[in-house]
C-alpha positions as CSV (number, residue, x, y, z in Angstrom):
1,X,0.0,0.0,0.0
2,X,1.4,2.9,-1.0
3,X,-0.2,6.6,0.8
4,X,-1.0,9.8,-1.4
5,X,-2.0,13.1,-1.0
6,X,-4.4,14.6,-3.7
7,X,-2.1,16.8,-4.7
8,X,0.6,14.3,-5.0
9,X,-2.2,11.5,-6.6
10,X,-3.3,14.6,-9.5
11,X,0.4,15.0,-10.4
12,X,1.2,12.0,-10.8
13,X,-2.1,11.0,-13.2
14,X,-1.3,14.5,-14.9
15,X,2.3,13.8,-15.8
16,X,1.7,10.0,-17.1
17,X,-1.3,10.9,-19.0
18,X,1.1,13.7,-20.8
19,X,3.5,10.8,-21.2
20,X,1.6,8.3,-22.1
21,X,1.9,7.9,-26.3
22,X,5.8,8.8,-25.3
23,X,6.4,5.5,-23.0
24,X,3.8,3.3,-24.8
25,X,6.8,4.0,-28.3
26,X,9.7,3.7,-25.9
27,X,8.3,0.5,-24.4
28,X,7.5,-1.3,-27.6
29,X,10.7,-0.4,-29.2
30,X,13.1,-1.4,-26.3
31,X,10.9,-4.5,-25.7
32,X,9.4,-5.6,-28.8
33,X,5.6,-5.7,-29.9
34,X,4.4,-8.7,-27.4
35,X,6.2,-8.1,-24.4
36,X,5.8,-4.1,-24.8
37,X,2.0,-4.8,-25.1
38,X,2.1,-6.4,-21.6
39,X,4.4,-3.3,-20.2
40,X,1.6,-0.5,-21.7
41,X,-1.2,-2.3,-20.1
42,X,0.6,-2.1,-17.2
43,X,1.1,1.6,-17.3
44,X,-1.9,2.1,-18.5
45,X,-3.3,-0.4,-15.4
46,X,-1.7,2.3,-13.0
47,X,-3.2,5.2,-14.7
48,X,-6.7,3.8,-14.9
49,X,-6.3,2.6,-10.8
50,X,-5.0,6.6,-10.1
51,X,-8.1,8.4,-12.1
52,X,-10.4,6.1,-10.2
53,X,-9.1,6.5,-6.6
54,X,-10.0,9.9,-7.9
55,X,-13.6,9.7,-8.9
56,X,-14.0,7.5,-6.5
57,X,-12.8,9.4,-3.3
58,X,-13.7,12.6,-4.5
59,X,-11.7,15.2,-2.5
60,X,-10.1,12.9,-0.2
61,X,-6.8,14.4,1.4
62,X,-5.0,10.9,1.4
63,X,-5.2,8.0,-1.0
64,X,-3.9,4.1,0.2
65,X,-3.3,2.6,-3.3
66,X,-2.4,-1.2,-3.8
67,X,0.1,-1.7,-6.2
68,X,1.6,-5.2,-6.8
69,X,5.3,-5.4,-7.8
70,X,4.9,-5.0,-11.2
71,X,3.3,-2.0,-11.2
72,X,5.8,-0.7,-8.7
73,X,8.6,-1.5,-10.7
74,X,6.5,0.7,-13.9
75,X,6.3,3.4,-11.4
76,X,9.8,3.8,-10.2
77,X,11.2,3.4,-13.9
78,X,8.8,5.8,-15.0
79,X,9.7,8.3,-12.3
80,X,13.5,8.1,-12.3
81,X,13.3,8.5,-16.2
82,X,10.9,11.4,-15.8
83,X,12.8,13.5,-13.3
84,X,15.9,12.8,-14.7
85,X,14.5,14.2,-17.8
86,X,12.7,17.4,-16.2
87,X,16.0,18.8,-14.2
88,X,17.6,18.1,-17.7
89,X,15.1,20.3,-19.6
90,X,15.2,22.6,-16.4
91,X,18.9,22.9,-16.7
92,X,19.0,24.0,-20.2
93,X,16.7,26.5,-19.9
94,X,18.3,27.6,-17.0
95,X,15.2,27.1,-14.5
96,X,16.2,26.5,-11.1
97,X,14.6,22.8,-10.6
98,X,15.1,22.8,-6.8
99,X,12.3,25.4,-6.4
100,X,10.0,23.6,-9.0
101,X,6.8,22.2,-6.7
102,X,6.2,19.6,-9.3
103,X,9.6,18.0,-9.4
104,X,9.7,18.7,-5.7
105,X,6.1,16.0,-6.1
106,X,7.8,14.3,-8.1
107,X,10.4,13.4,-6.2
108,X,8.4,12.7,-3.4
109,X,6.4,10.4,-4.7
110,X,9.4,8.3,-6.0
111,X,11.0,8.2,-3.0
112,X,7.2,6.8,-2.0
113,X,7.6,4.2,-4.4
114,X,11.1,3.3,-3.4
115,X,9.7,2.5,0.0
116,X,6.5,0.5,-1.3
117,X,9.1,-2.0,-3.4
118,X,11.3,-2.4,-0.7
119,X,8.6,-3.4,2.0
């Protein structure tokens, strides 16, 4: 079970939404067709699970969410890919990421993650 906040749950749903037809090329391509199939639903699992905690819960403050390991593992390589990406992007247009509430979410919630695989 993994706890978050609305604010950190919205984020989260935001940025892999955005990402979504990114990952789903990147997956099949470094997987092949099959297996990179299997890796999409899986994102796509998370995604669907986030936006109904959502509806669901209405405006909730906190959010328990059972991921298995799978899912886990999609969430922490999604994360570390993404925020290595954002400072990157920050960086060259000379945005100072360290103040940036979203990566500052961001962040949070994959250190969040790194707990939830580990226990």
């Amino acid at each position: 079970m993994i706890q978050f906040t609305d604010k950190e749950l919205g984020i989260l749903l935001l940025h892999m939404g955005i990402m979504r037809k990114e990952i789903k090329k990147a997956l099949k391509r470094n997987y092949g067709f099959f297996e990179g199939k299997k890796k999409v639903a899986c994102y796509d699992a998370i995604t669907k699970t986030l936006g109904e905690q959502l509806e669901k819960n209405g405006e909730c403050y906190l959010y328990h969410l059972p991921f298995d390991d799978e899912q886990l593992n999609m969430l922490h390589s999604f994360l570390i890919f993404y925020t290595i990406e954002l400072k990157r992007q920050a960086e060259r247009e000379k945005i100072d990421y360290q103040a940036n509430e979203t990566l500052q979410l961001l962040e949070t919630i994959l250190h969040k993650i790194k707990k939830g695989s580990v226990a």
